[in-house]
C-alpha positions as CSV (number, residue, x, y, z in Angstrom):
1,X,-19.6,-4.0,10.4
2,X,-19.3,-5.7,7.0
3,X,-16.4,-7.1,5.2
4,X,-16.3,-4.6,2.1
5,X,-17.1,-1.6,5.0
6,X,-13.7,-2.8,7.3
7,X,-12.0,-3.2,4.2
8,X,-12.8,0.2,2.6
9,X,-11.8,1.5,5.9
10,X,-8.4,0.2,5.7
11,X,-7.5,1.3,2.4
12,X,-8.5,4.5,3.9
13,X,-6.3,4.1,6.8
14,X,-3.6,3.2,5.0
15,X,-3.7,6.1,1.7
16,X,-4.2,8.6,4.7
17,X,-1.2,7.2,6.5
18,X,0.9,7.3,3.5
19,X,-0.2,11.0,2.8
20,X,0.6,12.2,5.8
21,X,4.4,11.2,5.3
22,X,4.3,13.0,2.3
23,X,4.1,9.6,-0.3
24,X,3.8,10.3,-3.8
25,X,1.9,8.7,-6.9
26,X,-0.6,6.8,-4.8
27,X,-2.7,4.2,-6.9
28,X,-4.7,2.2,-5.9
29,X,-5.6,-1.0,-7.5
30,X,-8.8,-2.9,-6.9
31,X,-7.9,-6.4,-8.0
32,X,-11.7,-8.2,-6.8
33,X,-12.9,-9.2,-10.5
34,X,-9.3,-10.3,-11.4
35,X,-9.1,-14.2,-11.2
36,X,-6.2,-15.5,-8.4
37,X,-4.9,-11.9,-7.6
38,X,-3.4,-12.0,-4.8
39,X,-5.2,-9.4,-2.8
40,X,-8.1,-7.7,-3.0
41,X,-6.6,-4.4,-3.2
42,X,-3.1,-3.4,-3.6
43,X,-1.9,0.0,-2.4
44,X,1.3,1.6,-4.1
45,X,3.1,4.3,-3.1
46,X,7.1,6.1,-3.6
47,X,9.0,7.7,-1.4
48,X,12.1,9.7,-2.2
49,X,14.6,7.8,0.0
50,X,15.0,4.6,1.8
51,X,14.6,6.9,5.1
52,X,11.1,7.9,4.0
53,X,9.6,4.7,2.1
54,X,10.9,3.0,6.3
55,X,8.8,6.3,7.5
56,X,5.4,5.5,5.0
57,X,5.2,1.6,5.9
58,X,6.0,2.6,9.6
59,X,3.3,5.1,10.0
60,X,1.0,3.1,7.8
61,X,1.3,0.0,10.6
62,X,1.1,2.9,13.7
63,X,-2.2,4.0,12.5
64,X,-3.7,1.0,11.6
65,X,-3.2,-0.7,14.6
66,X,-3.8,2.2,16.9
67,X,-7.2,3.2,14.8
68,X,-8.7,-0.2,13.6
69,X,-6.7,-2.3,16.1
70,X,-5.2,-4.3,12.9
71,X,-1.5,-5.4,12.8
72,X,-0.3,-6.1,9.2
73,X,-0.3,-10.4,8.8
74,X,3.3,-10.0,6.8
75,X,5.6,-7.5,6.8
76,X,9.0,-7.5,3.8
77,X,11.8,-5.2,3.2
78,X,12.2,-3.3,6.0
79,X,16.3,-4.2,6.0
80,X,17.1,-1.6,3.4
81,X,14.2,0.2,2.2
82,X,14.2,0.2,-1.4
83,X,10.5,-1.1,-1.0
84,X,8.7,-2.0,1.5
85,X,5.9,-4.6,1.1
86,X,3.0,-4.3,3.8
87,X,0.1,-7.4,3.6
88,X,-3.1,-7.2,5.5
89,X,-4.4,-10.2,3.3
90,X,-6.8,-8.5,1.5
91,X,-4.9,-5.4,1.1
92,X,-1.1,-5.1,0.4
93,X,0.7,-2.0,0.3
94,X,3.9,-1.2,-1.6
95,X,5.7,1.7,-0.7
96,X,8.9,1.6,-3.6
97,X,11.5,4.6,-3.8
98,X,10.9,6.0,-6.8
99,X,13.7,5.1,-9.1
100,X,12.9,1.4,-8.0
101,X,9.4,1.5,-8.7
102,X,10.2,2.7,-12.5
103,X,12.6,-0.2,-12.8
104,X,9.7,-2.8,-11.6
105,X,7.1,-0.6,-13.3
106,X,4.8,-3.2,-11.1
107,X,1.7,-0.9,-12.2
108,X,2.1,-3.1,-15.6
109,X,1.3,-6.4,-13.5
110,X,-2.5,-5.6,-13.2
111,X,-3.7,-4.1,-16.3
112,X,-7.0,-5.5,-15.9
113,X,-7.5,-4.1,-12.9
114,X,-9.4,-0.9,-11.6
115,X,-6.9,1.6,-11.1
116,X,-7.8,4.8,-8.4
117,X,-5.0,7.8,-8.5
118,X,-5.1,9.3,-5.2
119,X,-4.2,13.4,-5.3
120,X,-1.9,14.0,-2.8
């Protein structure tokens, strides 16, 4: 299987994942023609309380490693769940309750990049 094919299955993985705990205002940002990004892709997501963004990354890493047999290389702010950062190197996930999210507005990082709004 090729690179961009595993990949593209990933990000699938992971958006389906994050639907299926009910995440909100999925984008997805595809950050290959952008010069040092620091992924490929980049995956963000809100939940509406530190209980559900701790539910989103959890069943995000569940299903990737039981489906595509991947385990996420780092995993960051699981402790309290305002956010939770999810890196599978060439894909990174954040999954930000939603008043934290506004306050980072982290969207504005990468307006270069192409930007996919998943419906929920």
């Amino acid at each position: 299987m090729s690179k961009i094919t595993e990949k593209q299955l990933l990000i699938d993985k992971i958006v389906e994942s994050i639907q299926d705990t009910k995440g909100e205002d999925i984008l997805v940002f595809d950050l290959s023609g952008i010069e040092n990004a620091a992924a490929q892709t980049f995956i963000i997501c809100s939940g509406n309380s530190n209980t559900q963004v701790s539910a989103i990354a959890g069943n995000i890493q569940k299903n990737v490693r039981n489906d595509l047999n991947d385990r996420p290389w780092h995993v960051e702010g699981t402790e309290n769940a305002m956010w939770v950062l999810v890196d599978y190197v060439s894909v990174v996930v954040h999954v930000f309750q939603k008043e934290i999210r506004e306050y980072y507005d982290i969207e504005e990082l990468w307006g270069d990049a192409k930007i996919t709004k998943v419906e929920s």
